[in-house]
N, C-alpha and C positions, 0 to 999 in steps of 0.2 A: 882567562880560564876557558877551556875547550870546552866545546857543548856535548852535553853524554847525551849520545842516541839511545832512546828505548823503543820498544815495541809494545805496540794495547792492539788488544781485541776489544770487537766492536761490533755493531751492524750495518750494514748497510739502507739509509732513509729513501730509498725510491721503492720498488713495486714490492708486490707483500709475497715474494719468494723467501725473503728474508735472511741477505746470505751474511754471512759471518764475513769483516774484513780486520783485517792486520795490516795496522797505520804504523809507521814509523814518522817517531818525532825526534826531532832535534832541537832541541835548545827548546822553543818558544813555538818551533812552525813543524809542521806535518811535510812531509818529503815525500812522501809516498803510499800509496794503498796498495795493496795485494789480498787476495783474496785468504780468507784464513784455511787452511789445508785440516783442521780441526773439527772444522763445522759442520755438521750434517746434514745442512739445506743446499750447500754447495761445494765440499770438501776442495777449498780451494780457488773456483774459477769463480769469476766476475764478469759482468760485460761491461763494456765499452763506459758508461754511465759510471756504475761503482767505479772503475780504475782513474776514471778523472774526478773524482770527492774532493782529490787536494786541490785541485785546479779554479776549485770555486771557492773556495776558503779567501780571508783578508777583508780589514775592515771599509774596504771603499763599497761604499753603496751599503754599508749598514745601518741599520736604525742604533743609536745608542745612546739617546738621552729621552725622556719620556717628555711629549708635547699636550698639552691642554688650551682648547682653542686658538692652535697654531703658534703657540708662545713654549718654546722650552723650558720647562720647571723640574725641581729635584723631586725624587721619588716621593718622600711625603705628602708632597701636595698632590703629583698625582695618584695617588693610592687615596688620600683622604677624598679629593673631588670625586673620584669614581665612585667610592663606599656614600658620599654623600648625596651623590645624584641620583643614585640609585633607589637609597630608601628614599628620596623624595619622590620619584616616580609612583614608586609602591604608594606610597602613603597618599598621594593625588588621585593615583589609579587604579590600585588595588595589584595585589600579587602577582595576577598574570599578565601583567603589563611590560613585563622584565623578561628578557629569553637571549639566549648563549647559543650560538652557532658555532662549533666544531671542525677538528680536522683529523684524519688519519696519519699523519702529521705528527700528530702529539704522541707523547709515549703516555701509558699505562696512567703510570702515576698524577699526570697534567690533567687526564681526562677522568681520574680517580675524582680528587680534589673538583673540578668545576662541577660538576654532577652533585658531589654531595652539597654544595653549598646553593648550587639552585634550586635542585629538586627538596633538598632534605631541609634548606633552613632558609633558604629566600622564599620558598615555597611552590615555586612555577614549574610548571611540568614544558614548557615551554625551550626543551634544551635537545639540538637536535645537531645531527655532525654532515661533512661531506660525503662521508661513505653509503650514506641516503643516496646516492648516485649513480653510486656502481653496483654495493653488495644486497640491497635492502630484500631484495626478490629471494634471494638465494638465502637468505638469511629468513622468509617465510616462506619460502618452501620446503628448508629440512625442519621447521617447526612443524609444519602441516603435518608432513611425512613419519618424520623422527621424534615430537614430543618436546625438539631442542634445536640450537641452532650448533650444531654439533655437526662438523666434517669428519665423516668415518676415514678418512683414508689419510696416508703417508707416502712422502717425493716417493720412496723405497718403493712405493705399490707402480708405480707406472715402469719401477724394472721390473717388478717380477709380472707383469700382464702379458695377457698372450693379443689380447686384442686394446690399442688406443683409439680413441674417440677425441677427437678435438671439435666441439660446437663452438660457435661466436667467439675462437680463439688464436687470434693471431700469435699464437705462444713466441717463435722466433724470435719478431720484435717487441712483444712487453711483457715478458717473460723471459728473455733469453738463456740466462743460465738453467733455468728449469728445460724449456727446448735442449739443451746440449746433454744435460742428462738422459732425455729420452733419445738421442741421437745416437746417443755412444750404446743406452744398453740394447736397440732395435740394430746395431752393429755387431754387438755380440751375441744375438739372439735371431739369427737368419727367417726363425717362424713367426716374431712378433710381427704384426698387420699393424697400421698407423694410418685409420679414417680423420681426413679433414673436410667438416661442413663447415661450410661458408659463403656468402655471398659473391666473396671476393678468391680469385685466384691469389694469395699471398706466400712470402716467402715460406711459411709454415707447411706447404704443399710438398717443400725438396726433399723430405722424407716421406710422403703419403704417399701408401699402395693404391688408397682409393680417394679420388676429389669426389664430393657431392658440391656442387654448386645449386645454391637453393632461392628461393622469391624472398626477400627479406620479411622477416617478419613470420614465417612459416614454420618455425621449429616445429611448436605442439600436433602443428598435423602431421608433421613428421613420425615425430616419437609415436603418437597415439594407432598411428598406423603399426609403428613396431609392434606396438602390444599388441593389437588385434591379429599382427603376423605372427605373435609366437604363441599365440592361443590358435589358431586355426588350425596350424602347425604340429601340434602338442608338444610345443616349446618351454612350457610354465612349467616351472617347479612349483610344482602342486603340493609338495611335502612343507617343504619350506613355507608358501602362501597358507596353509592350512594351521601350522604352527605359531607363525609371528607374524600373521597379519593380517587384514580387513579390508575391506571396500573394494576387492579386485571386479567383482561383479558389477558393479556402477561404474568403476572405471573401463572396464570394457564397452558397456552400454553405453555412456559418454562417447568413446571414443566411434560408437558404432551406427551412431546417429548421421556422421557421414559415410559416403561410401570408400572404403579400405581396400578396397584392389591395390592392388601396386602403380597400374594405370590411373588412378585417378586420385591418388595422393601423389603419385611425379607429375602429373598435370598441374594439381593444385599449389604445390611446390616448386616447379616448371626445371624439375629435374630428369633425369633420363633415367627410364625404367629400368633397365638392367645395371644402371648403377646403385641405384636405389635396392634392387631386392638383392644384391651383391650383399649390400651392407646389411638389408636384414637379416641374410642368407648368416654374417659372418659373426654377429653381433647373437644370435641364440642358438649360434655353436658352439661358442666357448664362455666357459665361467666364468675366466680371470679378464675380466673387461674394465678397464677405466674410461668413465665419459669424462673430460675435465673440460669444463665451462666456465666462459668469463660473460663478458658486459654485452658482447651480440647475443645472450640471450637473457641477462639480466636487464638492460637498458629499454625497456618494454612496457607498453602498458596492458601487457600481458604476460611479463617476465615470472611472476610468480607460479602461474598456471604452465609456462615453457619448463619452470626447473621443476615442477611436480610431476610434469610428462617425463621427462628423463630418468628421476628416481624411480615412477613407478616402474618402468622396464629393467632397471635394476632389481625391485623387488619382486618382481613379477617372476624372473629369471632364475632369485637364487643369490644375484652376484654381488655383493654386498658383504662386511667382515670378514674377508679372506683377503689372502696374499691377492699385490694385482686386480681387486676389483673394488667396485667403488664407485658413484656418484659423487665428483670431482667439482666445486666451485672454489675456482683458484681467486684469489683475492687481488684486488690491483692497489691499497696502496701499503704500507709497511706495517701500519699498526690499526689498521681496519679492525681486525678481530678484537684485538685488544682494545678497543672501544666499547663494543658492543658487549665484553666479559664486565665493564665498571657500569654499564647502563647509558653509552653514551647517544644512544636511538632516543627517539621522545615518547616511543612506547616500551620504555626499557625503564625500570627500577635501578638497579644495580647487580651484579654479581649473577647475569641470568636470570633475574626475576624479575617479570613482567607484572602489570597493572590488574593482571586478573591469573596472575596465578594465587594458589589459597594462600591464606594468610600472608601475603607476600609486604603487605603494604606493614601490615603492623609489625613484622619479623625486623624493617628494615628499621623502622620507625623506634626499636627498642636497640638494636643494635648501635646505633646514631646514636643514641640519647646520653649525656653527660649527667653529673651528679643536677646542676642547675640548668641543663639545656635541654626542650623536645624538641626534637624537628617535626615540622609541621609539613608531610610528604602531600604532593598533589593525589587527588580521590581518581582520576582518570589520565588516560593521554594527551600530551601536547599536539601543537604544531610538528610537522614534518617539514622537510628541507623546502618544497615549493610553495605550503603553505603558509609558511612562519613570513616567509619576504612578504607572502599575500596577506597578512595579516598585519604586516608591519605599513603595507599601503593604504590598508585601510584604518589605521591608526589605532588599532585594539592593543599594538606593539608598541609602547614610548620607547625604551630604551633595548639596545643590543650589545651585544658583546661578542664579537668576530674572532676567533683565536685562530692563527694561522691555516690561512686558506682564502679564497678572491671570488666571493660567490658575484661578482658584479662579470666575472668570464666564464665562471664553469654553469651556472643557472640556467634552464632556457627562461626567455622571456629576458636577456641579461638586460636591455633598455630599461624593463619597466623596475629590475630589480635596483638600479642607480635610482630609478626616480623614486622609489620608496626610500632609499638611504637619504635620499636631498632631503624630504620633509619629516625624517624621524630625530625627535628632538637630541634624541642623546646615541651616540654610532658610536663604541668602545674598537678599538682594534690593537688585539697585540697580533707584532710581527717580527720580522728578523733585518727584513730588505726594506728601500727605500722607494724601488718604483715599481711597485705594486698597484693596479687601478685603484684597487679599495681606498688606499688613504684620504684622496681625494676627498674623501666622505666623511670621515672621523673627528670626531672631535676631540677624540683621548686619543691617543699614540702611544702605546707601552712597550718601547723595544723590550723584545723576546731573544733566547736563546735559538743556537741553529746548530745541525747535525753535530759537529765538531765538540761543542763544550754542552752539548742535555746528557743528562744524568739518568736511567732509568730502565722499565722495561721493553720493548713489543711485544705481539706474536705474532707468528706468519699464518699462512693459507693453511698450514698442515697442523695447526695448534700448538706449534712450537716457539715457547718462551726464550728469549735471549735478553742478553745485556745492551744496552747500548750504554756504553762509558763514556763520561766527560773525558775531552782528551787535553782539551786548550780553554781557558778562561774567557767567559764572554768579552767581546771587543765593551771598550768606553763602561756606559754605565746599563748594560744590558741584564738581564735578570732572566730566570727559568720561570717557564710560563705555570707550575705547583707553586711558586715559593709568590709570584705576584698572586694570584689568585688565594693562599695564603694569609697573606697581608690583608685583601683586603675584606675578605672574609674576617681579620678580628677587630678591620676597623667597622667593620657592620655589627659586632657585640657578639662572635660566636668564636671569640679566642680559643675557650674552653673545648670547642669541635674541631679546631684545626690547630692544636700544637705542633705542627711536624718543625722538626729542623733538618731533616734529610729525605732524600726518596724513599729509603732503605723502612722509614717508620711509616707510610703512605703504603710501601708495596706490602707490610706485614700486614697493614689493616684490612688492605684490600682481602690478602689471604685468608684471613681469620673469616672476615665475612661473606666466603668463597665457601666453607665448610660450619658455616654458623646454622645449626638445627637441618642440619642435612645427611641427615642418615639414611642408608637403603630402606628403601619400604617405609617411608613415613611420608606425607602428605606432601613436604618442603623439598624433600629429594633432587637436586639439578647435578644434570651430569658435570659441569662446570664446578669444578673443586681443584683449589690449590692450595687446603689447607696444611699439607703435606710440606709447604714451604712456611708456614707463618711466623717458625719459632728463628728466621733465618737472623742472624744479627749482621752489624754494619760491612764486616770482614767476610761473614758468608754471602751476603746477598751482593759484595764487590766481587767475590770468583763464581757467583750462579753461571752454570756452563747451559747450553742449551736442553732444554727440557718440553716434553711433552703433556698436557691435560688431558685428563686427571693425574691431578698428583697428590695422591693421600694418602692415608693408612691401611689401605689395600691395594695401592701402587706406588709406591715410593721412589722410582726410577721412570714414573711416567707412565702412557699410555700410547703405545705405538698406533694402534686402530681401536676403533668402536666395533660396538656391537657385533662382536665375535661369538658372543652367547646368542645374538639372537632375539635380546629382551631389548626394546628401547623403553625414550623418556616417557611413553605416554601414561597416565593413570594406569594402565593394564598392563603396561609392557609391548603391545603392540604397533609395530608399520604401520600406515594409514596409506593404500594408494587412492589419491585422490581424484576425483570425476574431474577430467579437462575437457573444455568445450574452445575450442581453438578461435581466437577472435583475431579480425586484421587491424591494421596499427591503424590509431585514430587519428593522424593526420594524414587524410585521403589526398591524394594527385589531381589536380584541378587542370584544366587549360591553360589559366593562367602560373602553373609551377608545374608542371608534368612528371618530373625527374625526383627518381626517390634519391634523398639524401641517405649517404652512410658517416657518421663522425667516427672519429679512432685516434692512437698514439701514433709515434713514428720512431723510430728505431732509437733514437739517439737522445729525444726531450725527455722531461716531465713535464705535468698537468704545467701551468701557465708560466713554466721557465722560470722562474724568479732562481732556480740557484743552477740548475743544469746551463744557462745559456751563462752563465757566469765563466763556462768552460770553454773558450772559442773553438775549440775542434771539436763540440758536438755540435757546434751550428754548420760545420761543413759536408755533410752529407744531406741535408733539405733545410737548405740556409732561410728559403722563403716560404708563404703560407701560397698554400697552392690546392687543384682542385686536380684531380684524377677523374679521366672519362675514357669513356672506350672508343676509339679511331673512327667508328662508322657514326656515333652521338657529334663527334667532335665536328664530323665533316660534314652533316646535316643542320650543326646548328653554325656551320661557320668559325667555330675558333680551330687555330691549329696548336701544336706542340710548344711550351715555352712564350705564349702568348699571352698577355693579363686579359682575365673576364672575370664576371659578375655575378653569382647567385643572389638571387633574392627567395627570402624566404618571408617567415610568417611577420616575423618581428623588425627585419632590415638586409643588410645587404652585408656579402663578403667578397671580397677582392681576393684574387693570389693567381700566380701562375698556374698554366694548363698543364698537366702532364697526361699524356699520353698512356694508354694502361691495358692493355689485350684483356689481362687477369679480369678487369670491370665488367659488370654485367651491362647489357646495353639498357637504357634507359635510368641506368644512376651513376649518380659520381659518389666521389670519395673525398672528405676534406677532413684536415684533422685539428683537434680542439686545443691545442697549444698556445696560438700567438693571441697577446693582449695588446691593451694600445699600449704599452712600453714600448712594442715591436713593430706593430705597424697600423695603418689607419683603419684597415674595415677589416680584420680577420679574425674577429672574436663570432668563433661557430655559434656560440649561444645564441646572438640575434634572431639564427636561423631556425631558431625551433620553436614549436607551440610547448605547454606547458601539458600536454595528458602527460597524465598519471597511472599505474599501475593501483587500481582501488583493493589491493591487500596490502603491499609494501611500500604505495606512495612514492615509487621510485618512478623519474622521468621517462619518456620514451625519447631518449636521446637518439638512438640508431636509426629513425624512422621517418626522417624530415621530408617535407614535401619543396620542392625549388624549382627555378628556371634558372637558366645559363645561357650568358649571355657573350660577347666580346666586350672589353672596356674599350672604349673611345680611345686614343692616346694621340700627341701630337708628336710625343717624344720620350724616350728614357735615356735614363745616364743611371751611372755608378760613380761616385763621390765617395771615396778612402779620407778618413782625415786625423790627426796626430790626437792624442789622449786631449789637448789643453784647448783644442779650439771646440771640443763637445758642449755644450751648452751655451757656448760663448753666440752663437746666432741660430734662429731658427730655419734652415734651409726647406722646411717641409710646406712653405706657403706657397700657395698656387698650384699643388701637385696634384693629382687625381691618384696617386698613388705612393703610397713609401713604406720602405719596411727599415728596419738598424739590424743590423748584423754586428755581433761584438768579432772583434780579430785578438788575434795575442799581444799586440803592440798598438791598435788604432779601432778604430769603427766607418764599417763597411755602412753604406746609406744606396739601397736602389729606390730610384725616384723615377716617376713618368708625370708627364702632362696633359691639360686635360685640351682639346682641341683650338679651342682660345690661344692657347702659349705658343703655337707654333711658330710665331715669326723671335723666339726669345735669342735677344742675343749674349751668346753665351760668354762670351771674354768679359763685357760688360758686364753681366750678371755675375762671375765671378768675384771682379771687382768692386761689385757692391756687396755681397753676401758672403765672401771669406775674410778673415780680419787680416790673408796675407795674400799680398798682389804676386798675381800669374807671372814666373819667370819663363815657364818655358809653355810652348802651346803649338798646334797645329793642327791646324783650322780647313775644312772641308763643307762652307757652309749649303754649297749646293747637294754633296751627299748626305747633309745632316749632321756630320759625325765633326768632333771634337776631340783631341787630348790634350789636355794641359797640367802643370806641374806648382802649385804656390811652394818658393824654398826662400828660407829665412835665416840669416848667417850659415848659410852652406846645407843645412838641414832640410827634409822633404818636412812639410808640413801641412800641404793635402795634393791630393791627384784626384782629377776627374777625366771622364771617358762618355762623352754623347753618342749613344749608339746602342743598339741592342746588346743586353748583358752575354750573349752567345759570343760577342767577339772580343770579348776578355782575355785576356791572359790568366793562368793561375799567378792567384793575389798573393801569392807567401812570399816571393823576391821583394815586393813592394811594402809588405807588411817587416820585413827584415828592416826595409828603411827609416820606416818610424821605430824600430828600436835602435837604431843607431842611432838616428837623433834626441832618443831617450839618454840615449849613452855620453850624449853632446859630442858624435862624430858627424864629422862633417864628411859629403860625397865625395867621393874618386872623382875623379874627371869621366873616366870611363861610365862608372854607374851613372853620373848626371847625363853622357850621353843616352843611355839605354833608358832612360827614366819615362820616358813618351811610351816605347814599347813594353814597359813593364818587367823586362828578364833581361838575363845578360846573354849577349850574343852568342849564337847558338845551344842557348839553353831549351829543352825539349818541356813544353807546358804539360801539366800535371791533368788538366780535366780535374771535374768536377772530384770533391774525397767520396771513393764507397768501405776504404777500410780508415773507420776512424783510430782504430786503436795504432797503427803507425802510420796513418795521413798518404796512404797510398790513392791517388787518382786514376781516372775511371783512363784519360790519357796513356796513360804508362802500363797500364793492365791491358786494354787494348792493342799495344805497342808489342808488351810481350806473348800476350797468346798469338798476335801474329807472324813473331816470331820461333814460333814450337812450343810456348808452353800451355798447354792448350788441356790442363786439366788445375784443379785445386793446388792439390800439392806440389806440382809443378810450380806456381804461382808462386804458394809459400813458401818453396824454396829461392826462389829467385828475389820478390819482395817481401818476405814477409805476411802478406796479406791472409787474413783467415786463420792466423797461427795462434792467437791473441784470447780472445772471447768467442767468434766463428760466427758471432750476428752477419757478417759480411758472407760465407760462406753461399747462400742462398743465391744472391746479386753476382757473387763471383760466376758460380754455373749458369745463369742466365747469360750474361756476357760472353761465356764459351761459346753456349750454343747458339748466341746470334749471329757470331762469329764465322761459326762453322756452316750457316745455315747462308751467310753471305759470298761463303768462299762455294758454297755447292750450287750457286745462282751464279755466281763469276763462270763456276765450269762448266754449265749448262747454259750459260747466256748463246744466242749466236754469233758466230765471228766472220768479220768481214772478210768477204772473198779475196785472196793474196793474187797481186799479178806477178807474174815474173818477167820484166823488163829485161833478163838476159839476153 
């Protein structure tokens, strides 16, 4: 019987743009993803990440039977063990001895459910998510500001602005569809300006009229200058500040306790004056201004005071509930917001209603409540995300419950946060994947659902509600992380509070208790209302099309912007701009660490890869964990380009290659927070960081680390390719000082180095002991160091290695072709077994390193062709393809032009040797 292909929309699970995608299924498996052309987060386009979704799909390396003290048991027993260790904790140790950590991760409904049953009937306030990480700053400063955690603006406002603002935003790469939007409408819009601050020169700059490069950690003296420049100025809409708002006079005075010249906040900032008053110059000339802000200013232990600096120059201005303007905190993971809407903060209730908003506790507490059941809601705030680990070391925490997410990589302090999981009696972990650091730790194992088969809601950055549809059946015996929490919620005795048998009954309640005693003008009022949705049944709430908050019975189609009247959430209706006093990050630069650390994304991962690396051609554009430095740091401290070195920070040590990076500011590097030990031995950034805090939002100062950098010792590297079936089969990483796994479409790529000791290793030998197939072909160079050799098994490659600096590679796709032929059980050509030492087939032109992942175009063949005439974008993508696709590459493309061009106009200016003529 022939398989009927259909199409489902969907969302896409990575950053919190949130774009709508259209999956084609066949039969049983997903074929394809395209960007949905319907959706109005992204009408269409996708990057690089979303288009490879199917790519990570299939059950190898899934969790799918639920494990209880490392013994696989059926669902009852794990569900019963958990419900009963649980209350046996409580009952040993009292209520808050029990706490649920979180992820952004989870849809709506996952995070609906775990909330009410900790907060409302296990009773612990003690329940806290990962978006404590990124958003929590941003998420108290439009409280301060606004009365709510409430983003006024929409994608739509950054076309209609006349002026963009990119703070602490690499938009390009972790954002990129949102970056293409604003690409195309500053295309169609010749007058639109596009300021990028940031520490770092990054791809986000290919469209900036103006770079500010600034001292990490200096936004608020920034901003706060602004304000004083647009009151000096008489830049303030006074109309406006007189009507809807309060505090501008303190924040002034605040701001005016330092000195605000121009000069002496570019000093303090160690930006250049006339770029600087450029921007103030351009920033309180026009009204339709969006600031959009991510994690370089929320990652802070001042990030709450940085985004209260930004908004008040908004409010100060004027520019705020109109087309194009706006104080902009863009979200980084997919259902952040939608967290924080069910109460999934540990200073959050539910539904927008915090711990001291009025009557908040008892409203939730009646709402909860069944014919036979109260919930017994906690009287104050929990643990936050760095305190809960801290609290779980100091053993006030007996038991946890992890629901997808590895705070053992993303945490700083991530050493001490293992050594808290080692002596916490009871570690709960639902997941989806198998090699995740966390498990290590667990003692319950509840495979979980993953992108493909959850059932439910998100929303994104702009308060936009979507569907994410089950599309494919969880692998084995895997379960939705609402329907186990569920369970065992009724084997704890509170059936009667969690009857659900679908999402669809989960997202109605949530709605119902979105608009429950919340009327204008009454005490309870939260702008946060999706009562407008509650009456949805199971057939409406399967075609919910994307929607905007508020959605009620004075907006039924949504709410494109806030505060367009004017009035916000606070008791009075009033703005709040609040007194910022600029503080510097609290991990200071010592002698011994001198170099400010920067952590970040990279164009291609998510947070700790567990499903992105699943897709081998994202691993090929920054296959390894590495450290970015600027040329004059690099040559002071000794390391060059492509060389392994060493950070050491507060907590331990990071390893990764050097790159070279002009855009760096001198005196810091750049490393990004991606690789676990899945991937490689010391590249978990978490080590490298102290644990300050942001003392309003509790959120870490991850951007702000203090290091040294070093060279690493090595006696040697190699690269080891090896066939699917010999992976686990031997441990090759002993005795290494360094190793990372790279996944391939067909094998697994292993870079390894040694540590000074190893140098006399001989390698055929070593082969021979540590591959389970002996060296056929080899050639042997022991006084240059260097090695190629080939293990082949009835005619099939089944590993290649290469002793030698990874630069003198070949591209791995000819070689990675090999092991799927021997997948295929074809055996070698004669010819390919000749070419197998050099890796390609005779005169085949090598690829370089991929810069366009979406058609796997290399950095070789692009440089090949712009030295051949094509020596612009489009040029390119007419020739490869490259940049046609998504356009994250587009950035990298023009750099490469113009190194190009900037090396052909040093060729023509070089001197040239005087000519004799022997005639």
């Amino acid at each position: 019987m022939p398989h009927i292909t259909r199409h489902i929309t969907t969302t896409c699970p990575y950053c919190g743009v949130g774009c709508g995608i259209r999956a084609t299924l066949e039969g049983q498996r997903i074929t394809a993803v395209e960007g949905d052309s319907g959706h109005p987060a992204n009408y269409g386009r996708l990057c690089v990440k979303g288009s490879a979704l199917h790519e990570t799909l299939g059950e190898q390396g899934r969790l799918t039977r639920p494990r209880v003290d490392g013994v696989e048991v059926e669902w009852e027993t794990a569900l019963a063990t958990v419900a009963e260790r649980l209350a046996a904790t409580q009952a040993r140790h009292g209520r808050e001895s029990v706490a649920a950590y979180l992820s952004g991760q989870l849809l709506t409904e996952d995070y609906y459910v775990a909330n009410k049953l900790f907060k409302g009937f296990l009773g612990t306030p003690h329940l806290d998510t990962n978006s404590r990480l990124c958003m929590a700053s941003a998420v108290a400063a439009y409280k301060r500001s606004f009365g709510a955690d409430a983003v006024p603006c929409s994608y739509e406002d950054l076309e209609e602005a006349e002026l963009v603002v990119l703070v602490g935003s690499n938009l390009a790469w972790n954002h990129p569809v949102l970056y293409q939007r604003l690409k195309v409408a500053k295309a169609r819009n010749p007058l639109m300006r596009v300021v990028v601050i940031d520490p770092r020169v990054t791809d986000s700059c290919e469209i900036a009229d103006l770079y500010l490069g600034l001292r990490p950690g200096s936004d608020a003296r920034l901003f706060n200058g602004l304000l004083a420049w647009m009151a000096d100025k008489g830049r303030l809409d006074r109309v406006y500040l007189a009507r809807h708002t309060l505090g501008l006079e303190e924040a002034l005075a605040a701001a005016r306790e330092d000195d605000v010249s121009v000069a002496a906040v570019a000093a303090d900032c160690d930006t250049d004056p006339e770029r600087l008053e450029t921007f103030y110059y351009w920033f309180a000339s026009q009204l339709h201004v969006v600031t959009l802000y991510s994690q370089g200013v929320n990652q802070s232990s001042s990030g709450t005071d940085k985004g209260n600096a930004i908004i008040n120059c908004h409010l100060a201005g004027g520019k705020l509930g109109l087309p194009g303007a706006g104080p902009f905190s863009i979200t980084g993971q997919p259902n952040a917001m939608g967290g924080r809407e069910v109460g999934g903060l540990a200073n959050q209730l539910a539904a927008h209603m915090d711990y001291d908003s009025p009557g908040a506790r008892d409203r939730v507490t009646r709402f909860w409540s069944t014919p036979s059941l109260t919930p017994t809601l906690p009287e104050a705030p929990g643990h936050k995300a760095v305190a809960l680990f801290e609290a779980i070391e100091r053993g006030e925490v007996q038991a946890v419950w992890i629901m997808a997410t590895n705070p053992t990589v993303s945490l700083p302090r991530a050493d001490r946060v293992r050594a808290a999981l080692e002596q916490c009696p009871l570690v709960i972990v639902s997941e989806c994947v198998t090699d995740t650091d966390l498990l290590a730790y667990a003692d319950i194992v509840l495979p979980a659902s993953s992108w493909a088969e959850k059932d439910g809601t998100v929303t994104n950055s702009e308060r936009r509600l979507s569907r994410q549809r089950g599309i494919l059946p969880p692998p084995g015996e895997a379960q939705h992380d609402w329907w186990i929490i569920t369970q065992v919620a009724r084997r704890l005795g509170f059936a009667e509070a969690f009857p659900y048998a679908h999402p669809a009954e989960i997202f109605a309640e949530h709605a119902r208790l979105s608009g429950f005693e919340n009327l204008p003008g009454t005490p309870g009022e939260r702008l946060f209302d999706i009562s407008g949705l509650a009456g949805l049944d199971r057939a409406a709430y399967d075609a919910l099309s994307p929607i905007q908050w508020p959605v009620n019975a004075a907006a039924p189609h949504g709410t494109a912007r806030l505060f367009e009247e004017g009035r916000f959430a606070t008791p009075d209706g009033l703005a709040r701009l609040v007194a910022v006093r600029p503080r510097a990050p609290e991990q200071r630069l010592s002698a011994s660490r001198p170099l400010r650390l920067n952590t970040g994304r990279i164009r291609d991962q998510w947070h700790t890869m567990t499903r992105s690396a699943r897709a081998p051609r994202l691993m090929n554009h920054r296959a390894e964990p590495f450290i970015e430095v600027h040329p004059d740091d690099a040559a002071r401290l000794g390391v060059s380009d492509q060389q392994l070195a060493r950070l050491r920070g507060a907590g331990g040590d990071y390893v990764g290659r050097v790159r070279l990076a002009k855009g760096q500011r001198r005196g810091e590097v750049f490393a990004p927070m991606h690789w676990s030990d899945s991937f490689s031995a010391n590249a978990r950034v978490g080590r490298l960081l102290e644990a300050h805090l942001d003392p309003v939002s509790g959120q870490p100062e991850s951007k702000h680390g203090a290091v040294a950098l070093a060279p690493l010792p090595v006696a040697w590297e190699a690269t080891l390719l090896v066939a699917p079936a010999l992976v686990g089969e031997v441990d090759w990483r002993a005795d290494t000082a360094y190793w990372a796994r790279i996944p391939l479409a067909h094998g697994q790529r292993w870079q390894l180095a040694g540590a000074p000791e190893s140098a006399d290793r001989d390698w055929l030998a070593w082969a021979q002991r540590a591959l389970p197939v002996a060296a056929a072909l080899w050639l042997d160079d022991p006084d240059g160091g260097r090695l190629r050799a080939a293990g082949i098994e009835g005619g099939r490659l089944r590993w290649w290695l290469m002793v030698g600096p990874p630069g003198e590679l070949p591209g791995l796709a000819w070689l990675d072709e090999r092991f799927a032929e021997a997948a295929r059980g074809e055996a070698l050509s004669a010819a390919r077994r000749r070419r197998l030492l050099a890796g390609c087939d005779d005169g085949a032109a090598d690829a370089g390193p991929v810069v366009c992942s979406c058609h796997q175009v290399g950095r070789a063949t692009i440089l090949r062709a712009i030295r051949d005439g094509d020596d612009s974008v489009e040029a390119l993508g007419a020739r490869l393809a490259c940049g046609t696709q998504c356009g994250s590459c587009v950035p990298e493309l023009k750099s490469l032009i113009e190194d190009t061009q900037e090396e052909k106009v040093h060729e023509r200016l070089a001197p040239q040797p005087d000519v004799i003529d022997v005639a």
